[in-house]
MARZATOR-537247 format. One record per residue (C-alpha): x, y, z; residue in three letters; chain. Coordinates in pm, 1 decimal, padded with zeros to 6 digits, m for minus. Layout:
REM residues N
<rec><u>X</u><v>Y</v><w>Z</w><aa>ALA</aa><ch>A</ch></rec>
...
This chain:
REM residues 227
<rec><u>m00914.9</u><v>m01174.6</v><w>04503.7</w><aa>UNK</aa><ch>A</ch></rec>
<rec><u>m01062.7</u><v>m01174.2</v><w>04158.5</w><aa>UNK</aa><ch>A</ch></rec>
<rec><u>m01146.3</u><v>m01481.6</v><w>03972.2</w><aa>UNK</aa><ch>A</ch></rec>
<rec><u>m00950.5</u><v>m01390.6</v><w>03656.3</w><aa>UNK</aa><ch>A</ch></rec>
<rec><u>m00636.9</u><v>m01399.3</v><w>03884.6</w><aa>UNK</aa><ch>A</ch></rec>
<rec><u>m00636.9</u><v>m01776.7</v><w>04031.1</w><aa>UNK</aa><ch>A</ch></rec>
<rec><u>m00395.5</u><v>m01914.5</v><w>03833.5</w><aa>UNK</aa><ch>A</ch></rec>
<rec><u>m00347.7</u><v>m02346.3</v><w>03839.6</w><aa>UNK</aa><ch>A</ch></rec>
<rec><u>m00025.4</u><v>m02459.0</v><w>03816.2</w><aa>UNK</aa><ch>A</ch></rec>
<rec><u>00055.4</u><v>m02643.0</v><w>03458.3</w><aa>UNK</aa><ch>A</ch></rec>
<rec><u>00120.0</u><v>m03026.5</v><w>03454.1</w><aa>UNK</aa><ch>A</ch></rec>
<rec><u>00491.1</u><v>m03047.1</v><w>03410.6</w><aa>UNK</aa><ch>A</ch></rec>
<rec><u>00566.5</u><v>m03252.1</v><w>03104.8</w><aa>UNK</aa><ch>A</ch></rec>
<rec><u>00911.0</u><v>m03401.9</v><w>03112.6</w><aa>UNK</aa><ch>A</ch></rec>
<rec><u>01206.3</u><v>m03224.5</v><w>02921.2</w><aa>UNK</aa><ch>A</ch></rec>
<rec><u>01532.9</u><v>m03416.8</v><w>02882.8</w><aa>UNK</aa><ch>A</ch></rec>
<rec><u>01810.3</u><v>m03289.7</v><w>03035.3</w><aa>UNK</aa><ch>A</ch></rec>
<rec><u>01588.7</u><v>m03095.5</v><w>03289.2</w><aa>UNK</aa><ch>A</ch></rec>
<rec><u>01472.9</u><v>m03252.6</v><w>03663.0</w><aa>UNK</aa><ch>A</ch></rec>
<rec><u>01108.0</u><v>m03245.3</v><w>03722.0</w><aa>UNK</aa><ch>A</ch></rec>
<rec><u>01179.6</u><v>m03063.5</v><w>04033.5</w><aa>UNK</aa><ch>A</ch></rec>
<rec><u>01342.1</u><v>m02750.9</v><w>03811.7</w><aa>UNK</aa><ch>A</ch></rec>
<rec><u>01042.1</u><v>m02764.9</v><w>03570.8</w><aa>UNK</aa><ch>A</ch></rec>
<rec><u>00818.8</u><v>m02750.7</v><w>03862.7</w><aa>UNK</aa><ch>A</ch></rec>
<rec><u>01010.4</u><v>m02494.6</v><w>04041.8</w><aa>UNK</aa><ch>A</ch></rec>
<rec><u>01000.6</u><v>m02267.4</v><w>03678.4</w><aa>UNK</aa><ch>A</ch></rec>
<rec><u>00593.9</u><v>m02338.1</v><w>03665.3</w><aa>UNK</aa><ch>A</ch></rec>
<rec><u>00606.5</u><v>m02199.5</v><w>04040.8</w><aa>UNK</aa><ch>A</ch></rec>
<rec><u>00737.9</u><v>m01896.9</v><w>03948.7</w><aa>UNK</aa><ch>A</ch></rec>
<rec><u>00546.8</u><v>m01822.6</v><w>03656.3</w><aa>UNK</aa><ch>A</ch></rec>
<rec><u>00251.5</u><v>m01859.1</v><w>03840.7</w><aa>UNK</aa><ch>A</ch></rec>
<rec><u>00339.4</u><v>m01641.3</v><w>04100.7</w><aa>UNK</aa><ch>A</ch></rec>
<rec><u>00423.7</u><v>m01341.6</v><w>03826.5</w><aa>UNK</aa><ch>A</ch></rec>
<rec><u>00135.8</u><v>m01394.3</v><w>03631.8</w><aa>UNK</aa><ch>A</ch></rec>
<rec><u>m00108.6</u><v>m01349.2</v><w>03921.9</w><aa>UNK</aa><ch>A</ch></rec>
<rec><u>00071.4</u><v>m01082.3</v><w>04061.6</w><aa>UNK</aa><ch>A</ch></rec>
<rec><u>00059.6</u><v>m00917.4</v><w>03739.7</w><aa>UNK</aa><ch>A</ch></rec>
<rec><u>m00299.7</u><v>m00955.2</v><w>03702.0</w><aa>UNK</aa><ch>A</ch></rec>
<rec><u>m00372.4</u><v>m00793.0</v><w>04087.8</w><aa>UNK</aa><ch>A</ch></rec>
<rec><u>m00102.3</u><v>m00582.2</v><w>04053.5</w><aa>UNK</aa><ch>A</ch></rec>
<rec><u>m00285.9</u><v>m00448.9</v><w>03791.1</w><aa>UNK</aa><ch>A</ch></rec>
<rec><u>m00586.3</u><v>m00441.1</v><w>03922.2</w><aa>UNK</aa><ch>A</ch></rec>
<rec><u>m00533.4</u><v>m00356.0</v><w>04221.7</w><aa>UNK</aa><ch>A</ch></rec>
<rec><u>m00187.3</u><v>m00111.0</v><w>04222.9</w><aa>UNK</aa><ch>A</ch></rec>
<rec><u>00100.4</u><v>m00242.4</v><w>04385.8</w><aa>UNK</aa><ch>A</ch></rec>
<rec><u>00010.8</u><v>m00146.1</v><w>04762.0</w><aa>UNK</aa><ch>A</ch></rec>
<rec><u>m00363.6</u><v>m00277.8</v><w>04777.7</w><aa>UNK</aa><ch>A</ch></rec>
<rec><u>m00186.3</u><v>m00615.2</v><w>04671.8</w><aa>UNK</aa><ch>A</ch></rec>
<rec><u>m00108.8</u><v>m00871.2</v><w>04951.4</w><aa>UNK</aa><ch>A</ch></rec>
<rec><u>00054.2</u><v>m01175.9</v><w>04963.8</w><aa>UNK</aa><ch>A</ch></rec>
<rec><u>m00207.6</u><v>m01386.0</v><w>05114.8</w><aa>UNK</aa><ch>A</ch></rec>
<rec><u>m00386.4</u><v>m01274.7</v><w>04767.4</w><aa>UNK</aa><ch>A</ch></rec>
<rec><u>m00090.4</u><v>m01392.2</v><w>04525.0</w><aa>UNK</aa><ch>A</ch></rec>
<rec><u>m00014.8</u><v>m01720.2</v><w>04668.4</w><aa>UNK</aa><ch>A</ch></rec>
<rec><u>m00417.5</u><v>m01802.8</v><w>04716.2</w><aa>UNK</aa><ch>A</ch></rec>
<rec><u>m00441.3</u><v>m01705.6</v><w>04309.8</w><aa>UNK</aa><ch>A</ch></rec>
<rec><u>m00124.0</u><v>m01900.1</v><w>04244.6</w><aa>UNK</aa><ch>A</ch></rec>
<rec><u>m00234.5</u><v>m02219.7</v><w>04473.0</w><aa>UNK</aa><ch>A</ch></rec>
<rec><u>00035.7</u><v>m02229.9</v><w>04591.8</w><aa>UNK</aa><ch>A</ch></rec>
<rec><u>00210.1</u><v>m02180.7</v><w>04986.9</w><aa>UNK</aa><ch>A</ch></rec>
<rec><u>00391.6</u><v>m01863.4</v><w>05102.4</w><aa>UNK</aa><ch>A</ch></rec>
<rec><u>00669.0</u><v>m02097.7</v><w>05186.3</w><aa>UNK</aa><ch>A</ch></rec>
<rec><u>00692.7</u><v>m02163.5</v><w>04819.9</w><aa>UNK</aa><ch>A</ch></rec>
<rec><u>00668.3</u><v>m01788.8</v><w>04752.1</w><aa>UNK</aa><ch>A</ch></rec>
<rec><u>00947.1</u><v>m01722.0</v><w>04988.5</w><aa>UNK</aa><ch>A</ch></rec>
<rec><u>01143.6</u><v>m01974.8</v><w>04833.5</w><aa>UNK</aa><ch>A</ch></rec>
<rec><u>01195.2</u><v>m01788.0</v><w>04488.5</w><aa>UNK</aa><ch>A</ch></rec>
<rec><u>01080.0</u><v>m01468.3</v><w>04591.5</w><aa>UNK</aa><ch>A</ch></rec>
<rec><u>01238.8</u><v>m01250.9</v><w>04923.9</w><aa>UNK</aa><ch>A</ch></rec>
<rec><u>00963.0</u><v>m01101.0</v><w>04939.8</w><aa>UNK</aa><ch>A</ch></rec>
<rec><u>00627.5</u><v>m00887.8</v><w>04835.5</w><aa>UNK</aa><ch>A</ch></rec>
<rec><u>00920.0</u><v>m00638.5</v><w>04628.3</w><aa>UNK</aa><ch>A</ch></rec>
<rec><u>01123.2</u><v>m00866.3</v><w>04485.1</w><aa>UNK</aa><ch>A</ch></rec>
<rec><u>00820.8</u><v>m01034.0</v><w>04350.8</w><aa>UNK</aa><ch>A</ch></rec>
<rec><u>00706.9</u><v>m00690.6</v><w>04213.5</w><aa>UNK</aa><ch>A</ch></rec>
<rec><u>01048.6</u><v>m00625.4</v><w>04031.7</w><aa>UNK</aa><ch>A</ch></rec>
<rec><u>01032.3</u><v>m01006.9</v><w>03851.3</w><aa>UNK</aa><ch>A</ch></rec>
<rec><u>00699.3</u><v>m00835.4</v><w>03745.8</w><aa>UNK</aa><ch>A</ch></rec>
<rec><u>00778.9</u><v>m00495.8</v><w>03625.0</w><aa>UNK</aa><ch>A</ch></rec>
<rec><u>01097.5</u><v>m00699.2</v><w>03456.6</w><aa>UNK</aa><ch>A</ch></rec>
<rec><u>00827.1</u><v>m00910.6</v><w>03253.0</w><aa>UNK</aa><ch>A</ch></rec>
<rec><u>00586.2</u><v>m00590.7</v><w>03168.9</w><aa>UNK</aa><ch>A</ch></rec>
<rec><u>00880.2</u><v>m00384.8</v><w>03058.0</w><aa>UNK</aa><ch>A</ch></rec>
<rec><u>01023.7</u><v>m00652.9</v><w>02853.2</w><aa>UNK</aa><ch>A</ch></rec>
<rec><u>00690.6</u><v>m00703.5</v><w>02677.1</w><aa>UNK</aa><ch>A</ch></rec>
<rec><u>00688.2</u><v>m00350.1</v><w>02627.9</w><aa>UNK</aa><ch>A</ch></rec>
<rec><u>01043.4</u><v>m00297.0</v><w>02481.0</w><aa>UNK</aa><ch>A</ch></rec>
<rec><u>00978.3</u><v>m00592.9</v><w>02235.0</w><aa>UNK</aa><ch>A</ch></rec>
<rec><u>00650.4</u><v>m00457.9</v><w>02129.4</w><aa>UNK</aa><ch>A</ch></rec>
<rec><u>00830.5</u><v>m00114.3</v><w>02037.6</w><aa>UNK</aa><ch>A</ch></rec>
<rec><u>01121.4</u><v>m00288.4</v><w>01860.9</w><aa>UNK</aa><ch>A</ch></rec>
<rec><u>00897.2</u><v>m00487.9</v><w>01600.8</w><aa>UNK</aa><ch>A</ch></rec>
<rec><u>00764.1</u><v>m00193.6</v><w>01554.4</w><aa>UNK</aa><ch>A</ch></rec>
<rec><u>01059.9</u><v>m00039.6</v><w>01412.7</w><aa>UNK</aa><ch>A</ch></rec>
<rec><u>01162.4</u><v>m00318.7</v><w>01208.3</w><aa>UNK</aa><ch>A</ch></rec>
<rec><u>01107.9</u><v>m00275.7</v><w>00831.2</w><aa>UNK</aa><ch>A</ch></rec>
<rec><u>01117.8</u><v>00093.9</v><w>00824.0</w><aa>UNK</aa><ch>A</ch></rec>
<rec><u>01429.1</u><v>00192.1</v><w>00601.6</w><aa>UNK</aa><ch>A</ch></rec>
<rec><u>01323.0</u><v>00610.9</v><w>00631.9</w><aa>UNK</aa><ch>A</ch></rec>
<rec><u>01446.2</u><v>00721.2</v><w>00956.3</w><aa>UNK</aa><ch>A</ch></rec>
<rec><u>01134.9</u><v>00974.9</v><w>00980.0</w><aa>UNK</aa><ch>A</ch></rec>
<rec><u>00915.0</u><v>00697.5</v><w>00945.4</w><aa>UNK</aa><ch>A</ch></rec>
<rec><u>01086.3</u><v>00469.3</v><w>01163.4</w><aa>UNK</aa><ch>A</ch></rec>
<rec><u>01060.0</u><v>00762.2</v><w>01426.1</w><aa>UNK</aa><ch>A</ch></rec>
<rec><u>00707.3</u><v>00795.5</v><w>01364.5</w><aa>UNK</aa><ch>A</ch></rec>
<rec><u>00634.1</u><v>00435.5</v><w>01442.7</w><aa>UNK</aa><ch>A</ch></rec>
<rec><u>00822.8</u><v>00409.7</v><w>01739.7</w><aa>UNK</aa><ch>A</ch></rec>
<rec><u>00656.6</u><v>00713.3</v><w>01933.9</w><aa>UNK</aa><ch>A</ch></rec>
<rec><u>00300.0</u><v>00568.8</v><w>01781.2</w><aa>UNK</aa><ch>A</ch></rec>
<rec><u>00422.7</u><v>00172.0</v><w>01946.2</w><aa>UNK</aa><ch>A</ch></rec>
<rec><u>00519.4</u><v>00383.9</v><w>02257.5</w><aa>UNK</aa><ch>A</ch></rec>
<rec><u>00212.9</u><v>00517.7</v><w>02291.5</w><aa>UNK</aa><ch>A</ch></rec>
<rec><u>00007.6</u><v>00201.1</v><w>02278.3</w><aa>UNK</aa><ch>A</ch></rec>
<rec><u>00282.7</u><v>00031.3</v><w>02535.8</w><aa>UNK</aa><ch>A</ch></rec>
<rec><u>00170.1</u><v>00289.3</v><w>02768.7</w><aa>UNK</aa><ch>A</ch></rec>
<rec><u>m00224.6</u><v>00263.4</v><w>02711.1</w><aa>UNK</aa><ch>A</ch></rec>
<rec><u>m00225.0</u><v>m00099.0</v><w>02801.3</w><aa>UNK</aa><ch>A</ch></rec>
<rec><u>m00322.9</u><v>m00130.9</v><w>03157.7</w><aa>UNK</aa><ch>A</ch></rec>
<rec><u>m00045.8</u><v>m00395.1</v><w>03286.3</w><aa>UNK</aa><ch>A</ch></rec>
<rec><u>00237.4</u><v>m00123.2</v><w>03171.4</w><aa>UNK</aa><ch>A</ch></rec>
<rec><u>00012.3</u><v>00189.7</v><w>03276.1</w><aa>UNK</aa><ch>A</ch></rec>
<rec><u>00025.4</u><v>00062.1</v><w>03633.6</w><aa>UNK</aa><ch>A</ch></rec>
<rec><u>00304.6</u><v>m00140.1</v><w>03700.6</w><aa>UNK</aa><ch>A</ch></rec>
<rec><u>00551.3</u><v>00052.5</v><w>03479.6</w><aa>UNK</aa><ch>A</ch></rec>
<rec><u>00454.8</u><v>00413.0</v><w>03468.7</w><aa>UNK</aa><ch>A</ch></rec>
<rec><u>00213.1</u><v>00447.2</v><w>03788.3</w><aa>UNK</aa><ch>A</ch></rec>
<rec><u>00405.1</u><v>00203.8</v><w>04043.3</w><aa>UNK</aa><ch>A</ch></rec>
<rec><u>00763.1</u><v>00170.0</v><w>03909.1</w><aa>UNK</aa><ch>A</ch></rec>
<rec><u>00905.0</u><v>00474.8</v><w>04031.6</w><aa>UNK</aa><ch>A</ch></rec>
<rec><u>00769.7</u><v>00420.2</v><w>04391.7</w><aa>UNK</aa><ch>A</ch></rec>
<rec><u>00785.0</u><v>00097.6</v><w>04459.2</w><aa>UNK</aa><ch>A</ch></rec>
<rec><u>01170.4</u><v>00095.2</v><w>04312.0</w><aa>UNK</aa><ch>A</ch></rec>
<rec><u>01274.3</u><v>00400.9</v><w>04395.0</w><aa>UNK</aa><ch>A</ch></rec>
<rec><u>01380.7</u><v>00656.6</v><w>04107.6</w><aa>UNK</aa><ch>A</ch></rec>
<rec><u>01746.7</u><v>00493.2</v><w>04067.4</w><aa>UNK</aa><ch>A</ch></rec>
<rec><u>01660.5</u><v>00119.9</v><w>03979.9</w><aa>UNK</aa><ch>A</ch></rec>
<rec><u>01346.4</u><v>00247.8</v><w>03815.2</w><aa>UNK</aa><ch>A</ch></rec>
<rec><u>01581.8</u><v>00452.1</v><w>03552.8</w><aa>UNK</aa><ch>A</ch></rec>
<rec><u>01819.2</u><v>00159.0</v><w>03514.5</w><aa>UNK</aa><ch>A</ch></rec>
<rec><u>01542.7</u><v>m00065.0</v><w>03390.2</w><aa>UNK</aa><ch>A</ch></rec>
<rec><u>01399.1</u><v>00213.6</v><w>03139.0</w><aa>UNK</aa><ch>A</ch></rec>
<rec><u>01788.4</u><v>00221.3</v><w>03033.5</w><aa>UNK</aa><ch>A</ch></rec>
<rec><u>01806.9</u><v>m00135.6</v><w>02993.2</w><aa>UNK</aa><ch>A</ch></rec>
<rec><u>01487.1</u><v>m00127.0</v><w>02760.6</w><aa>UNK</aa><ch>A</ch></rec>
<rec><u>01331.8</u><v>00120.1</v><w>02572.6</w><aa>UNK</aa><ch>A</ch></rec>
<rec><u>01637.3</u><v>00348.8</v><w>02623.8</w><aa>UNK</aa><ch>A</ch></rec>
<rec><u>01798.2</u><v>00123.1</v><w>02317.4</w><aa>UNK</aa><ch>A</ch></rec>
<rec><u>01555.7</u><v>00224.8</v><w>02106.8</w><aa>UNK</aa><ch>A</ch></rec>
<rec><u>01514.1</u><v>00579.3</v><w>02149.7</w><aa>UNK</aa><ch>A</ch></rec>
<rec><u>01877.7</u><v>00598.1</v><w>02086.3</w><aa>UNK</aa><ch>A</ch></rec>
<rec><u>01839.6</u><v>00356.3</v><w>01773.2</w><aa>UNK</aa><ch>A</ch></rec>
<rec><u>01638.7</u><v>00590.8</v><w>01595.9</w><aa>UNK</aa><ch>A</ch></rec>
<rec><u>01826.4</u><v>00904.6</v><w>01718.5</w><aa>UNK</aa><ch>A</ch></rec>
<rec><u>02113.1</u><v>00763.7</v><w>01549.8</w><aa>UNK</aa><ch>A</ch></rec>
<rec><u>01889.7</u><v>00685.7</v><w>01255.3</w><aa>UNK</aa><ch>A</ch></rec>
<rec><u>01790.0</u><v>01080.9</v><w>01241.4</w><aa>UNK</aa><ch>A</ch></rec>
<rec><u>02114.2</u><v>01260.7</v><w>01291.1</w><aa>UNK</aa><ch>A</ch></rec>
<rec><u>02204.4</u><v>01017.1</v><w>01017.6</w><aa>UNK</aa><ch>A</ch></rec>
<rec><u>01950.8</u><v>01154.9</v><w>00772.3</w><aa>UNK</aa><ch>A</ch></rec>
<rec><u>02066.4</u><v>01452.2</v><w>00824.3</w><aa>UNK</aa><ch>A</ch></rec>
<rec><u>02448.9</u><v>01342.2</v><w>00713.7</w><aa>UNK</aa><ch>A</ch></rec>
<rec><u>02510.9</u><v>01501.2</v><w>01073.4</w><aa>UNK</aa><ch>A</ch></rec>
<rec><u>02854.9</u><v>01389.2</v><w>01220.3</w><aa>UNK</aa><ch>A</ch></rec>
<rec><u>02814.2</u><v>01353.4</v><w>01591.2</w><aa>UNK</aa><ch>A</ch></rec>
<rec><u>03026.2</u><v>01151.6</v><w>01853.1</w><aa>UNK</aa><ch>A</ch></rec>
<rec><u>02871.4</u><v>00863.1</v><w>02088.2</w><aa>UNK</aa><ch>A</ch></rec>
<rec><u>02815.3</u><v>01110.2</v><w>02360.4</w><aa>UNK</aa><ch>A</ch></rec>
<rec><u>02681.3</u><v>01351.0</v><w>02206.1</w><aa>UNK</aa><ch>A</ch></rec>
<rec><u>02439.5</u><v>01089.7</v><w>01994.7</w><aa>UNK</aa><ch>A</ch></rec>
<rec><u>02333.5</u><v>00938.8</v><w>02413.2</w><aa>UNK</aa><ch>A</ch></rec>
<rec><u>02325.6</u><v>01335.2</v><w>02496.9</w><aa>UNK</aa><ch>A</ch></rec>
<rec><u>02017.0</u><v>01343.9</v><w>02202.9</w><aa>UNK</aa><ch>A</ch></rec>
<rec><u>01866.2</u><v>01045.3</v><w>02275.8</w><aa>UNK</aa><ch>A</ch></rec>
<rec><u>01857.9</u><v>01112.4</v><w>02691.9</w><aa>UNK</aa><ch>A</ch></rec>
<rec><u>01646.4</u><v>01457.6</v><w>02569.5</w><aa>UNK</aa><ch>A</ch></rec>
<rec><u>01410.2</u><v>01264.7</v><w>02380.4</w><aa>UNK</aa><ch>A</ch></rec>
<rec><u>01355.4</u><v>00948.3</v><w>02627.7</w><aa>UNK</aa><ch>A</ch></rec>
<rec><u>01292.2</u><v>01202.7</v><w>02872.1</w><aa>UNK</aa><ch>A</ch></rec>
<rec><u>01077.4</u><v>01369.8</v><w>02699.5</w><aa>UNK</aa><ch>A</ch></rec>
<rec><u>00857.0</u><v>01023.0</v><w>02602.2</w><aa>UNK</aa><ch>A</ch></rec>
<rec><u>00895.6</u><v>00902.7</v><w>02978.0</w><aa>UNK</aa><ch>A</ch></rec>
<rec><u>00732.2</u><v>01233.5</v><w>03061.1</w><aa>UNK</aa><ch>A</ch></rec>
<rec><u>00466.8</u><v>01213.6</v><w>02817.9</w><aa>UNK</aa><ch>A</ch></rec>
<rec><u>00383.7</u><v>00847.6</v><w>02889.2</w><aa>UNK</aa><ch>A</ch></rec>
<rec><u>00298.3</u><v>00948.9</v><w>03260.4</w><aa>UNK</aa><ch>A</ch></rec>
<rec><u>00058.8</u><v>01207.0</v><w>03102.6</w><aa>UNK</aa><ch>A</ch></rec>
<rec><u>m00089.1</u><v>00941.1</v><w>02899.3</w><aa>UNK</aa><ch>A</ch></rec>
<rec><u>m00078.3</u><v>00615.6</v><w>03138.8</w><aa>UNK</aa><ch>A</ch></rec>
<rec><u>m00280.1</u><v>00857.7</v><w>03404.9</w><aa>UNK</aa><ch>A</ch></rec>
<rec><u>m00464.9</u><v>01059.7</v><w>03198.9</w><aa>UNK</aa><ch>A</ch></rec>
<rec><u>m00867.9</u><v>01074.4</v><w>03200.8</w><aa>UNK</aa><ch>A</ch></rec>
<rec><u>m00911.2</u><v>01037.2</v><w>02826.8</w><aa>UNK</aa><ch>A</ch></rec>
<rec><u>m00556.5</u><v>00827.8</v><w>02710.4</w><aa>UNK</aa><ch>A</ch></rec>
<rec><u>m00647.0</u><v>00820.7</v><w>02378.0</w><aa>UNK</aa><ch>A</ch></rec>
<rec><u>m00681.2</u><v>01180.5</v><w>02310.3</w><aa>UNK</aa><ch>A</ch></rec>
<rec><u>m00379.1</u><v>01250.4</v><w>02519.7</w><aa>UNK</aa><ch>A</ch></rec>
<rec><u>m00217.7</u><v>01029.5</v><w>02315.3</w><aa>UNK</aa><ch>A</ch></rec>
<rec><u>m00271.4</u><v>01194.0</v><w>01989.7</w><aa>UNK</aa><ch>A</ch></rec>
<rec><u>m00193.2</u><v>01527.2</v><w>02163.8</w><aa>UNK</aa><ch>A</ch></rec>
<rec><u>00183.9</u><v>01380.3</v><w>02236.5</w><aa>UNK</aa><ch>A</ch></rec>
<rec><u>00221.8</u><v>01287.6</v><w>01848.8</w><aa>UNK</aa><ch>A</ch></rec>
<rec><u>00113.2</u><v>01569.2</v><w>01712.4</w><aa>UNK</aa><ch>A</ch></rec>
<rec><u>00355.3</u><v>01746.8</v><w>01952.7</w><aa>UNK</aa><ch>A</ch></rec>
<rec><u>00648.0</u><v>01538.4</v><w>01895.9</w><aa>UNK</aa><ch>A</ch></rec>
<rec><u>00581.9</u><v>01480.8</v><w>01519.1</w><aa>UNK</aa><ch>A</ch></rec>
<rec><u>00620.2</u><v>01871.3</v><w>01513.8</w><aa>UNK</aa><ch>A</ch></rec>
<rec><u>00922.5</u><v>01844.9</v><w>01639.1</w><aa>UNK</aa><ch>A</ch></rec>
<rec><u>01041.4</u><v>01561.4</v><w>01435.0</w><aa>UNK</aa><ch>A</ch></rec>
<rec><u>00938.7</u><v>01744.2</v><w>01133.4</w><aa>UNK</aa><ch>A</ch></rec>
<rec><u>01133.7</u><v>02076.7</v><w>01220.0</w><aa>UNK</aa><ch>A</ch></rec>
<rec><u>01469.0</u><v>01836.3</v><w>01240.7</w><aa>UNK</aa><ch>A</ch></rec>
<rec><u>01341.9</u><v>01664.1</v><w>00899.8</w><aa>UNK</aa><ch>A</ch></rec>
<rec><u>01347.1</u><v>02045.5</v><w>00719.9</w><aa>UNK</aa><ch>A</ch></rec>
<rec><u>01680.8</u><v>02107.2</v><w>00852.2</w><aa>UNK</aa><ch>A</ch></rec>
<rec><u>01814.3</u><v>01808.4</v><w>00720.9</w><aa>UNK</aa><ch>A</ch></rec>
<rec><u>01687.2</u><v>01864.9</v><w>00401.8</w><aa>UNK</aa><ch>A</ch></rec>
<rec><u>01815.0</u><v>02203.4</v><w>00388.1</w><aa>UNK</aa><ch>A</ch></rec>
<rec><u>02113.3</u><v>02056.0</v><w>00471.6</w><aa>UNK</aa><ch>A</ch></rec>
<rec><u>02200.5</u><v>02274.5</v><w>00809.8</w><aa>UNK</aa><ch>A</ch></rec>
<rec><u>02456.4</u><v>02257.4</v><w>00999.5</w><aa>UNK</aa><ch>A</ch></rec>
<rec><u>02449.0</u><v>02102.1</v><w>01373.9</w><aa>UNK</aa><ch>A</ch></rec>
<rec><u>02622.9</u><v>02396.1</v><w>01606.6</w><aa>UNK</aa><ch>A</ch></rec>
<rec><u>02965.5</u><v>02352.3</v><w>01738.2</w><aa>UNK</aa><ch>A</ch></rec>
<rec><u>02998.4</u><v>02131.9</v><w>02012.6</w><aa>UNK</aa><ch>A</ch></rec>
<rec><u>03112.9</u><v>02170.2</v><w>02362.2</w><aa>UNK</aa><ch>A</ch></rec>
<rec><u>03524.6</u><v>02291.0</v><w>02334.3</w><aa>UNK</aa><ch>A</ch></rec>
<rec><u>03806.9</u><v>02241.0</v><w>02560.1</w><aa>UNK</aa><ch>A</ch></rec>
């Protein structure tokens, strides 16, 4: 266990309306997350034991097992926490930014650093899939960043005074967040992350710049799918 990851619990200062026994319960569990994010991290989700967590948390594996069912379920509170960070990170980024090509541009460049840092790089992109399985991993991405890929998708098609239904808007939006999830993965595991990185938005500011001429050219989308 590394030193950075002993985590003591907080005094618990009284809040009206809320028993000590609740605030100390809430304390519990953020101790528990917090040092299982930081070995998690370190370590990767399998090299991580219990007897580590609860010795960084101070606190018993009773009191682990009481919040937690187990070594997984502790992991997905985790990964919850990361991707939320994540996902909030991205959507300040796109505040502010009134041109849609813009606002693209500073999504993909906020996605790009989410996926550098080393808490989302493993426990997101390198252990997510596994440890959840493929299914629950997706609905989480869904739940998150998904928004916001199809917040700007809406917010290009729009530029382009392109009328498309809600389907066919999610239909865009899957293509790119697949596309990002795939080029995250290259990123997160790459040797050099920060060249990678640049690699992915010169590639996908290509692309965003082809839709940006056809907009401004005025083109039509092509006929969609027909009874």
């Amino acid at each position: 266990m590394t030193k950075s990851a002993r985590v003591r619990l907080p005094t618990v200062a009284h809040v009206p309306g809320t028993s000590r026994r609740a605030q100390y319960s809430a304390s519990t569990r953020r101790a528990l997350v917090d040092v299982a994010e930081t070995l998690f991290t370190e370590h990767g989700y399998a090299a991580t034991s219990l007897d580590a967590i609860v010795a960084g948390a101070d606190v018993t594996k009773g009191a682990l097992y009481h919040h937690y069912s187990g070594k997984q379920a502790l992991f997905e509170a985790v990964f919850e926490k990361v991707e939320a960070a994540g996902a909030e990170q991205i959507q300040a980024a796109l505040k502010g930014h009134r041109d849609p090509w813009e606002k693209a541009i500073a999504g993909l460049r906020a996605f790009l650093e989410v996926v550098r840092q080393p808490s989302y790089s493993r426990i997101v992109v390198q252990d997510g899939p596994s440890v959840l399985g493929y299914e629950r991993f997706r609905e989480q991405e869904e739940r998150s960043t998904f928004a916001y890929v199809l917040d700007i998708v809406r917010a290009v098609l729009g530029a382009g005074d392109w009328t498309v239904d809600a389907e066919m808007e999610r239909t865009f939006a899957r293509i790119f967040f697949g596309a990002m999830s795939s080029a995250g993965s290259t990123v997160s595991t790459a040797d050099d992350a920060d060249t990678e990185a640049d690699r992915v938005e010169v590639a996908i500011g290509f692309i965003l710049s082809g839709l940006r001429a056809l907009s401004e050219q005025g083109a039509e989308l092509p006929d969609g799918p027909t009874s």
